[in-house]
C-alpha positions, 0 to 999 in steps of 0.5 A: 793837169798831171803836170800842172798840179805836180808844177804848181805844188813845187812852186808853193814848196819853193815859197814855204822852204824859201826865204821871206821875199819868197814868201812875199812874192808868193802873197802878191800873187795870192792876193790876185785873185781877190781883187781879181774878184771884187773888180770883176763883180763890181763891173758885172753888177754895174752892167746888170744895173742897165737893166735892173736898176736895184742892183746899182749900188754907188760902191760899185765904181768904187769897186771896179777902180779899187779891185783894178788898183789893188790888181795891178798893185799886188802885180807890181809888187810881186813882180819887184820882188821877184826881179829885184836881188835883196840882202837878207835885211832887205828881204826882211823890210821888204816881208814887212812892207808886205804884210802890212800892205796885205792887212791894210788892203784887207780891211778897204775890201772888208769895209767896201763889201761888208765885213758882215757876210759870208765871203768876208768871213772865208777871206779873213780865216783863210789869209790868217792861217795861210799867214800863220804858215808863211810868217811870224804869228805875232805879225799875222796875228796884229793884223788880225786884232787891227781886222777885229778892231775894224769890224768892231768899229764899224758895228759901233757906227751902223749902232749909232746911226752914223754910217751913210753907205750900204756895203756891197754885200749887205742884204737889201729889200729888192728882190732882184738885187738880193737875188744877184747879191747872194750869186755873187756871195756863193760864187766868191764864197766857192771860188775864195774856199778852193783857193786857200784849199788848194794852197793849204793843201799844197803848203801840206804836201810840201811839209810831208814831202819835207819832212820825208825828205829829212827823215831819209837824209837822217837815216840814210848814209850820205855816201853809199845811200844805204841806211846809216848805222843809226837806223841799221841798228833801229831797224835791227832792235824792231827786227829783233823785237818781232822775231822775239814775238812770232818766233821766227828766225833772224840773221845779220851778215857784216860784210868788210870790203877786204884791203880796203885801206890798199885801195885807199892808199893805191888808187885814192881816196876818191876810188876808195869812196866809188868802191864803197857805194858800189858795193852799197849797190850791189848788196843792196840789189841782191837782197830781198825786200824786206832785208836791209843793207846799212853802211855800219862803218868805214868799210863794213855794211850791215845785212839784216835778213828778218825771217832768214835761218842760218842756211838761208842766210849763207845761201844770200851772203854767197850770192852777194859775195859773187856779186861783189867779186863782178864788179870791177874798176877800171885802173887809172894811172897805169894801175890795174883794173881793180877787183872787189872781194869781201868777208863775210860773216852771218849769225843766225838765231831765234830771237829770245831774253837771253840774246839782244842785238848787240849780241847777234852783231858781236857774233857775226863780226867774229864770225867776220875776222874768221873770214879774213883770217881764212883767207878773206873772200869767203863767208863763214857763219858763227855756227860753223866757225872753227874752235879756237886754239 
């Protein structure tokens, strides 16, 4: 079961994010168990009607033949789809042909079993809005007028005395055939309610899982998978905005990969791209875990330290200076193994009207380029910087 669920909820995401045929095939094998139902119920009731004769209902062979057709017709169906290459064009006629045969289909079983009861009731809510989540709404919502329409027409007919034939679930004067009737509602009813409830519950977790899947590529940098600058500099106005309010201090390191265009232009701009991500890793391994590690340009990597004082803030930017300068990369083509050293520079404050984010960023990356001009592979911090000439 905890595989089965995770498997099942994939296969639905697979559907929901896929293209039309997808989705097709997806309603043959939803429409299954429905048909599965009605075919299952009518034989039982024909077999319970050898002994209790009030239960037989004419409608029942009508229901064992058309709950096996419709079976082995939606199968089919989905199987085709399923096996079969479509164009985009192709998959479209073939979303059309689906739906239409799902409403059509629909409304047999409705006027078969009664569209009067309980079970008709869950069945039509439950396909319109697993149908507005699959498919365009105006087509979900023909069928749904054409469902409307049927039920209406045949009101009109039972009002004026014109229909010959008792639906499987309309209620009857025997007690022995209500009471196997309303068994049969209240199992329909609960075995209708857990499916669409597991497939809207599914269709829900795949939107989630979407949509948390889209936020982290919005805010994540595709190479390094740290967070982008974009989000860096969210996440710093938030920081900045909660030291502001509780008082506590808030550092930001910015960290440039010394030489980096040496290494680009020695070694290739694919090494260029591993000794990026592999300083992304490394940062992001020494940090706390409340700090963050954002890729803010080409070469330079953005540290936010919420709660960090300048002494502390050093103290993490040396250790992630020393973590950068073990790394090492093998040489290819008869060059050197290549080495990893980087500038640092922190800025450290109480958070106030008088400052902003940008403001703190400004002073790290001068306290940065000091670092370089010292010598690079060293970390100097904005109040510890010295005065300029």
């Amino acid at each position: 079961m905890n595989t089965l669920l995770p498997r099942l909820y994939q296969y639905i995401g697979q559907q929901i994010n896929g293209s039309l045929q997808e989705k097709s095939i997806f309603i043959c094998w939803l429409s299954l168990p429905i048909y599965l139902l009605i075919g299952f119920g009518c034989l039982a009731g024909l077999i319970l009607s050898r002994w209790t004769e009030e239960i037989y209902n004419p409608l029942l062979w009508a229901g064992v033949i058309w709950g096996c057709s419709a079976t082995l017709f939606w199968a089919s169906l989905g199987y085709f789809g399923a096996q079969r290459a479509m164009s985009e064009d192709q998959g479209q006629l073939f979303a059309q042909l689906t739906i239409a045969l799902f409403g059509v289909s629909g409304i047999l079983s409705m006027l078969l079993v009664g569209p009067f009861n309980l079970v008709t009731g869950i069945v039509l809510t439950g396909s319109i809005l697993i149908g507005m989540l699959l498919f365009p709404a105006q087509k979900i919502a023909l069928i749904f007028a054409l469902s409307i329409a049927a039920i209406l027409a045949y009101a009109v007919t039972i009002s004026l005395g014109g229909t010959h034939y008792q639906p499987l679930l309309e209620p009857v004067h025997a007690p022995a055939a209500q009471l196997w009737y309303d068994l049969m509602v209240i199992v329909a009813a609960t075995l209708i309610i857990f499916k669409d409830s597991f497939t809207v519950a599914a269709l829900t977790s795949t939107w989630r899982h979407r949509e948390a899947r889209t936020l982290l590529q919005a805010s994540t940098d595709p190479l390094t998978g740290v967070a982008n600058r974009g989000y860096a500099t969210q996440v710093l106005e938030q920081a900045f905005l909660h030291a502001e309010q509780s008082g506590k201090p808030l550092s930001v390191v910015l960290v440039d990969v010394d030489h980096f265009k040496q290494i680009n232009d020695r070694y290739g701009h694919q090494t260029g791209d591993l000794a990026l991500q592999l300083v992304a890793h490394s940062l992001r391994d020494t940090l706390r875990d409340n700090d963050l590690v954002g890729r803010y340009g080409g070469e330079e990597f953005l540290l936010i330290l919420p709660g960090s004082d300048a002494q502390n803030a050093i103290g993490i930017a040396e250790r992630c200076a020393q973590a950068l300068r073990n790394i090492t990369i093998p040489g290819i083509q008869n060059q050197p193994a290549l080495k990893l050293t980087a500038s640092f520079g922190v800025h450290s404050e109480h958070a106030s009207a008088d400052s902003s984010p940008g403001d703190m960023i400004e002073k790290a990356d001068i306290a940065m380029y000091q670092a370089k001009r010292a010598g690079r592979d060293r970390v100097i911090s904005s109040d510890r910087m010295n005065p300029p000439r």
